[in-house]
N, C-alpha and C positions, 0 to 999 in steps of 0.2 A: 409467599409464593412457594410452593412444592416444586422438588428439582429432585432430577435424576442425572444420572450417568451417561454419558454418549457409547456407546460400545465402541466406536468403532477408534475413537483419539480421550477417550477420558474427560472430557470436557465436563464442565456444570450445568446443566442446560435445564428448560423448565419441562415439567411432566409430559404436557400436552404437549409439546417440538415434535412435529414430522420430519425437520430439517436439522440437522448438527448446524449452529450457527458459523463456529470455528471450522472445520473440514468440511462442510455442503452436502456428507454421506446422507441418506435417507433412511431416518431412523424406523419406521414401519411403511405398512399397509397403508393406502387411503380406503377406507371401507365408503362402500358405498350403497347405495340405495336401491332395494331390490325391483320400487317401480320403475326406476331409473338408471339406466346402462351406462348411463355419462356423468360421474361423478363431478360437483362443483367446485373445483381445486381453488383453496386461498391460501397463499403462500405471505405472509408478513414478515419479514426479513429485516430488520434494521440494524443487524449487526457489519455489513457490510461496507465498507467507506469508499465509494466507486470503486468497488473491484478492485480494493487495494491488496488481497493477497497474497501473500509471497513477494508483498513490495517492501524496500524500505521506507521509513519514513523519515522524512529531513526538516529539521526547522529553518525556517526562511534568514532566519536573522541572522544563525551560527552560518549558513552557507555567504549570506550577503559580506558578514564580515571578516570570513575565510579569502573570499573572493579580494575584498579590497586589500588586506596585508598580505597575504599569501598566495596571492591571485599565480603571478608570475614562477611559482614554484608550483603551483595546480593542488594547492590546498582545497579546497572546493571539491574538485574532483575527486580527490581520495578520500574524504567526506560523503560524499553522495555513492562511494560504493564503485567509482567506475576509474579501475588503474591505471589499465592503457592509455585513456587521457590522460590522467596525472602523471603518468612518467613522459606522454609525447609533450604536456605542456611543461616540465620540469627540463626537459631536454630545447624546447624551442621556446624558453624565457615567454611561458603564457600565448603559444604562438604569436611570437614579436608584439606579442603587448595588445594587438588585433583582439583577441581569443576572450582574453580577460577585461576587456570593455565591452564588448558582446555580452560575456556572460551576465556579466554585473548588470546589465540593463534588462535579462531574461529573468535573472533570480529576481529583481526588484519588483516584478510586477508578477510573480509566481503567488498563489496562493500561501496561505501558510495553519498547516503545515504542509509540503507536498511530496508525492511519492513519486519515485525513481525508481 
């Protein structure tokens, strides 16, 4: 497969890309057909993971077993990227223990991997 250069983030992309898979910038022109005013746009994207980005992504299992040893100091939390919880549940012992059996029942049945 022949690949070119993305101008606008450097990426590796292939020749024929109208799309930067990494940044979504729009690398040309759609030419279109001079009997036809309305070009046939096909857009095949597979580089995409639901709209994950500028997301992190977190393994189910390091968070599941973050949760259950370190649940109550908000391990988990400072893990998945998100302080504030982590220092509110490092300060309220996992909110009174409530917080960190909740979560452990959301992480469990979270996909894996998932983004936050």
């Amino acid at each position: 497969m022949e690949t070119k250069f993305c101008e606008f983030c450097g990426n590796k992309i292939a020749t024929d890309a109208v799309l930067c898979p990494k940044c979504g910038k729009q690398l040309e022109e759609l030419k279109t057909d001079s009997s036809n005013s309305n070009p046939q746009v096909i857009i095949n994207n597979n580089n995409t993971i639901n709209g994950a980005y500028g997301r992190k992504q977190c393994d189910k299992w390091v968070a599941l077993l973050l949760c259950i040893f370190l649940g109550v100091l908000g391990g988990h939390k400072f893990y998945e990227g998100k302080t504030g919880m982590g220092v509110l549940y490092l300060f309220t012992l996992g909110l009174f223990g409530i917080g960190v059996i909740v979560d452990f029942i959301v992480i469990l049945f979270k996909p894996n991997p998932y983004y936050v």
